[in-house]
N, C-alpha and C positions, 0 to 999 in steps of 0.2 A: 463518670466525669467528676472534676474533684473545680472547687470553687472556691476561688481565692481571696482578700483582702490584702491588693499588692499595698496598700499605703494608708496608712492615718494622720492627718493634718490634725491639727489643733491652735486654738487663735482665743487668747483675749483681749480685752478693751485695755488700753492705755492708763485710766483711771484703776488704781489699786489701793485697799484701804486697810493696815494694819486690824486686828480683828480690834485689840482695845480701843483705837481710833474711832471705829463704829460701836462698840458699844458704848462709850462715852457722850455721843453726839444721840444715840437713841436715849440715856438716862435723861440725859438734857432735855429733849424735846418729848416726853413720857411724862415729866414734871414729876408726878406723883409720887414720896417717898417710897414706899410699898411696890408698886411696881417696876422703880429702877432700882430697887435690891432685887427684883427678880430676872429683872434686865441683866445686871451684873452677871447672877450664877450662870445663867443662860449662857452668853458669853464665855466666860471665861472656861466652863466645862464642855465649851463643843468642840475640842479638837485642831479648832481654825486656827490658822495665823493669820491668814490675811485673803483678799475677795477682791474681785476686779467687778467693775460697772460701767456700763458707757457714760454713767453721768458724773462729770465732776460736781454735781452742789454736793455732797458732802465733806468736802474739804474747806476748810475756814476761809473765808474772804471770795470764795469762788461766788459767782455769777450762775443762780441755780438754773436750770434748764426745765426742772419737772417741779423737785421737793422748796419751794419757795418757805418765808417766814414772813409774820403780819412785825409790827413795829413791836411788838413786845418779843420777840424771838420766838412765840408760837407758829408750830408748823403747820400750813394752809395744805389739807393734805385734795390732791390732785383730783378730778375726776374719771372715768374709765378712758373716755375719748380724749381725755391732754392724755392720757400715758399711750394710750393706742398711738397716736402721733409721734410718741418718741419710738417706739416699735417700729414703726416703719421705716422712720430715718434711718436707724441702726443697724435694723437686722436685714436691709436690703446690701448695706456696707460690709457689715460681719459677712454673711451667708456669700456675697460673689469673693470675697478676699479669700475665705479660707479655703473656696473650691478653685481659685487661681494658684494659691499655694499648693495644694495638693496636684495638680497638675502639672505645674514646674518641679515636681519631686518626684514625677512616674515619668519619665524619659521614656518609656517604651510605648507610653500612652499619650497619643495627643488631643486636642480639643475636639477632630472631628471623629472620632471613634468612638465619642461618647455615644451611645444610644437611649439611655434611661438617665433621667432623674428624679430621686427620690428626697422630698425634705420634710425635715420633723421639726415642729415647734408647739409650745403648747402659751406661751407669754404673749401671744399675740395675734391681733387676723388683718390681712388686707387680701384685698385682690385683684392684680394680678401679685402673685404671691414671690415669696423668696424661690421657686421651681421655679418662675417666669426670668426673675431677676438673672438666677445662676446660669438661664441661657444666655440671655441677650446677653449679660454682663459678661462671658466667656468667649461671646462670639460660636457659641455651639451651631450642630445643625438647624435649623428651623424642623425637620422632622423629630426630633428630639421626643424620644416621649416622657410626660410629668406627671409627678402624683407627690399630693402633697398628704402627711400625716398628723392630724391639726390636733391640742388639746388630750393629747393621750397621757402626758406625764413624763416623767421621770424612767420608761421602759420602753419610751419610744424608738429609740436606736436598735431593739430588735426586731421589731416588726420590720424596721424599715431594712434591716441586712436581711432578715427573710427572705421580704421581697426579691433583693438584690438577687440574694441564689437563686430563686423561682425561674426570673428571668432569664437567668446565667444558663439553667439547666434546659429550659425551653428553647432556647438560642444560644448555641457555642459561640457565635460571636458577639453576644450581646455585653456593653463595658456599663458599668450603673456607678454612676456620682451619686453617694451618699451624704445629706449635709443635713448636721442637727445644728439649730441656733439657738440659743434660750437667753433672753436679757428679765433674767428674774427679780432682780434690784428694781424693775419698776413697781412692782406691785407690794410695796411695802407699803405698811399698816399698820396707825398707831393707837388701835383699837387695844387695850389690856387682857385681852383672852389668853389661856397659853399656846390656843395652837396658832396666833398671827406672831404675837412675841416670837416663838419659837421658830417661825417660816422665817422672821426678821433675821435671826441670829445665823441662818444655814445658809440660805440661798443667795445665789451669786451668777454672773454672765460668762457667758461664752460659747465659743460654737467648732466644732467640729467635722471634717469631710473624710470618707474613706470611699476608695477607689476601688470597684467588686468585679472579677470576672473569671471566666475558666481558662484565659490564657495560660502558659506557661511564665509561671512567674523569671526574672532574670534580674540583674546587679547582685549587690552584693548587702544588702537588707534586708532581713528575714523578715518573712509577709506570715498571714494569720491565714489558715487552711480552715474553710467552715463546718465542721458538723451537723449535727443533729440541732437543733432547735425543741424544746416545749412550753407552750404557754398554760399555765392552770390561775386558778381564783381561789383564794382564803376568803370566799364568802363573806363569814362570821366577821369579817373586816370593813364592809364593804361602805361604811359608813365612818370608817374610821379617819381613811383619807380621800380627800375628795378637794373637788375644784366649781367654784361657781363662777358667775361673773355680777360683779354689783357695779355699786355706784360710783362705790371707787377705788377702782382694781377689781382682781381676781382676790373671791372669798378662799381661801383654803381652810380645809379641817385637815388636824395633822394632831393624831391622838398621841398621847404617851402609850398608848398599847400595840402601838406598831410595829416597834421590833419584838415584843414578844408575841406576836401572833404571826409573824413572818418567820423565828426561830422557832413558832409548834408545828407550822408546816413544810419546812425548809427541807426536812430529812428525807421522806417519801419522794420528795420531789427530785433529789440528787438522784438517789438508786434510781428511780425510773428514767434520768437521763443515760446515764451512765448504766444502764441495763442494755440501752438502746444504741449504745454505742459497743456494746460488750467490753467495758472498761470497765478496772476496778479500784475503789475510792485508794486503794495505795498509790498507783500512777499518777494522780494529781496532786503534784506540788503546787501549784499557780492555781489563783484564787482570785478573776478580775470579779468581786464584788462591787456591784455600785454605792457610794458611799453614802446615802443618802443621812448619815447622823452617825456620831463617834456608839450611841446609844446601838442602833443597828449593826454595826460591826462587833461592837463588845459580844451581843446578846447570839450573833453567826459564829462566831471565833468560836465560842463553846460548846455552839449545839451541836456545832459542827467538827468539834474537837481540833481543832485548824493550832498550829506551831501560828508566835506571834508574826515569823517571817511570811509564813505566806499571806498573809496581808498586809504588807506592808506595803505596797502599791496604788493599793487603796486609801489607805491611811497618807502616805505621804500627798494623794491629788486631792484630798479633805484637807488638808493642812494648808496647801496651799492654793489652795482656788476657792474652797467649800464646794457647797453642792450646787451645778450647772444644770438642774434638770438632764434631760436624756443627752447631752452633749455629753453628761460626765464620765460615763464609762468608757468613751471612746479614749479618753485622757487614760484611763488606766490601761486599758488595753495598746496603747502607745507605750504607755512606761514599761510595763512588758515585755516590749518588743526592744523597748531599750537598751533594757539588759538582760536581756537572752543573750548567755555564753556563745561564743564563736563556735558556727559548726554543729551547734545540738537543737536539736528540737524536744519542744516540752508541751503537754497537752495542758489545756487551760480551761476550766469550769467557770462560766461569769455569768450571772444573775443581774438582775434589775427590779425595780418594785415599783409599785404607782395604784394611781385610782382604781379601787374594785373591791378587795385587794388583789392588786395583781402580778405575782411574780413569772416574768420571762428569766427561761435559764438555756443557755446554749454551751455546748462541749464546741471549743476549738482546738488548734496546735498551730504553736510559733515555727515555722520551722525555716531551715536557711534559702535563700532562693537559690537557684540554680543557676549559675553566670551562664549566656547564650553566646553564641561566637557572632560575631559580626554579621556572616554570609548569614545565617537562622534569622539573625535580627532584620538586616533588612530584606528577607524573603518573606518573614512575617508579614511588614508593614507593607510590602505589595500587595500580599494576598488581602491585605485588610484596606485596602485601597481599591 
C-alpha cells in the first residue's frame, strides 16, 4: 500500500519585517556598543531577507501587543505567561486557517473524511490545544481522533507524517490533517549570549498543513509519495541544542557547533536511508533540507557534495521567511512540488534537526497525480460515505 501527501498548505502572519528592519530595532534595544556590532554580523550574514510574526510591535509607531518599552525606549521584556497568552490567541487562528485552506485545496477530500489529527508545535502550551481547535474550527467529526506533538523542535513535522502513514497503513481509509504552527517571534531575548542573539536573528512564524492518505491521489497537482522514514541522535550534541522554559520565554541553546556535528554525522545516515530504499545517492537531485541557518546548509552542501541548485529551495524558504521551527520544511517541500516539471517525478531526500541532537530524514518522490474520471470520483465518495 503506497501513502500519500495529496497537499501542503502554508500560512504566514500578516506582520513581515525586512531582515535589516529587525536588526536595527534589535541594535537599538541591546544598547550596548559591543553587542550591537555583533547584532549586525549576526544579521546581515544569516541569509534572511525578511520574517513574518503575528506581532506588529516591531514596526515603528505600532501599539505593542507583547515587546512594550519603559519612557526611556528600553525594552520591558515580557514574562513566560504574557507570551503564553499571545500563543494562544494566534496559534488557535494560525492552526484552524491553514487546515481550512488546505481543505479547500483537496476537493477530493472533505471535512468529514477527516479521521486523524495530528499537531506539532513546540512555541507554546494550552489545553484544549490547536488538535481541539482544528476540529471544532472545521466542523470536523466529533469522533475525530487527536494527538498532539508538543515541544520536540524544529523535526517535528516528521514524527508527525510518520504518524500519518502508520495510521494510513493500519486503515486504508484513514485521511490524517497534519498541522505544524510555530509563532517563534515570541520568545525573543535580549539577554547578550550568542546562542539567544543568534535564535534572535533566525527564528520566525508560521504554520503549515498537509493532507496524508492511501487514497488514490487525483487533479492535476503532483502529491509527495512517502517512503521510508529514519530517526537517529548525534549524541555528542545533545547539549548543544536544546530548549527550556524560564521566566521569560523559552531558554534555547543553540551552539555554533551544530552544523558541524550534524555535517559529521549526516553521511552514514544518507546511505543507511537510501540503502533502505535500494536507492542510489546519483538519483537524488532534490534536497528538501530544513534550513535551520544559512551556516547548516553551507556546512550540508559540502559534506554532502550537493551542486548549489539542489538547495536552492531550501535557501530560497530561509531567505524568505527564516527559520519556522517544524513548520519550515513543509515550505520546502511545497516549493518542490512547485516546481516539479510537468509529468515527471523526482525522489526527494529531506532531513530535519532539533533538540538531542536529533536528525529525522525521510526518502520521498514528487510525483504527478493521476486525473480520476468523474464516475471513479464520485464512486469513491460514496464508498467513503
Amino acid at each position: 500500500m503506497t501513502v500519500h501527501v495529496h497537499h501542503i498548505e502554508t500560512l504566514v502572519p500578516d506582520p513581515v519585517y525586512p531582515q535589516e528592519v529587525a536588526r536595527d530595532r534589535m541594535m537599538h534595544w541591546v544598547g550596548h556598543p559591543r553587542t550591537a556590532r555583533c547584532v549586525r554580523r549576526l544579521y546581515d550574514c544569516s541569509g534572511i531577507a525578511q520574517r513574518h510574526s503575528v506581532l506588529a510591535d516591531f514596526q515603528p509607531g505600532a501599539v505593542a501587543e507583547l515587546f512594550r518599552t519603559d519612557a526611556a525606549g528600553r525594552l520591558i521584556e515580557p514574562s513566560t505567561e504574557e507570551r503564553n497568552r499571545c500563543y494562544i490567541t494566534h496559534a488557535r487562528r494560525l492552526s484552524v486557517e491553514v487546515a481550512r485552506r488546505a481543505l479547500a485545496a483537496t476537493p477530493d477530500i472533505a471535512a468529514a473524511d477527516i479521521t486523524h489529527v495530528v499537531t506539532a508545535s513546540c512555541t507554546g502550551f494550552y489545553n484544549p490545544g490547536p488538535d481541539f481547535d482544528v476540529v471544532t474550527g472545521l466542523g470536523l467529526p466529533e469522533t475525530v481522533e487527536r494527538y498532539h506533538l508538543g515541544f520536540m523542535g524544529c523535526y517535528a513535522a516528521f514524527p508527525a507524517l510518520r504518524m500519518a502513514e502508520q495510521f494510513c497503513l493500519a486503515n486504508p481509509r484513514a485521511v490524517v490533517l497534519v498541522v505544524c504552527v510555530e509563532l517563534c517571534s515570541l520568545h525573543l531575548q535580549l539577554r547578550d549570549t550568542p546562542d539567544r542573539l543568534l535564535a534572535n536573528a533566525l527564528f520566525a512564524d508560521g504554520a503549515a498543513a498537509a493532507i496524508v492518505s492511501a487514497r488514490r491521489p487525483s487533479g492535476c497537482r503532483p502529491v509527495l509519495r512517502l517512503g521510508p522514514f529514519l530517526s537517529a541522535l548525534a549524541t555528542a550534541g545533545g547539549r548543544d541544542m536544546a530548549w527550556e522554559i524560564g521566566n521569560h520565554g523559552f531558554n534555547i541553546v543553540l551552539s555554533s557547533y551544530v552544523p558541524d556535528l550534524i555535517a559529521g554525522h549526516i553521511g552514514p545516515i544518507v546511505e543507511n536511508i537510501l540503502a533502505r530504499a535500494a536507492r542510489d545517492r546519483e538519483e537524488i537531485n532534490r534536497w528538501a533540507i530544513h534550513p535551520g541557518g544559512k551556516a547548516i546548509l553551507d556546512k550540508l552542501e559540502r559534506g554532502l557534495a550537493l551542486a548549489p541548485h539542489q538547495l536552492r529551495d531550501a535557501r530560497e524558504v530561509l531567505r524568505d521567511y527564516g527559520n519556522m521551527s517544524s513548520a519550515t520544511i513543509l515550505f520546502v517541500l511545497r516549493r518542490i512540488l512547485e516546481t516539479l516539471a510537468p509529468g515527471r517525478s523526482e525522489p526527494i531526500c529531506a532531513m530535519a534537526f532539533g533538540p538531542g541532537l536529533t536528525i529525522e530524514t525521510a526518502l520521498m518522490e514528487a510525483v504527478p497525480a493521476a486525473p480520476e474520471s468523474r464516475t471513479a470520483r464520485e464512486l469513491s465518495r460514496a464508498i467513503h460515505a
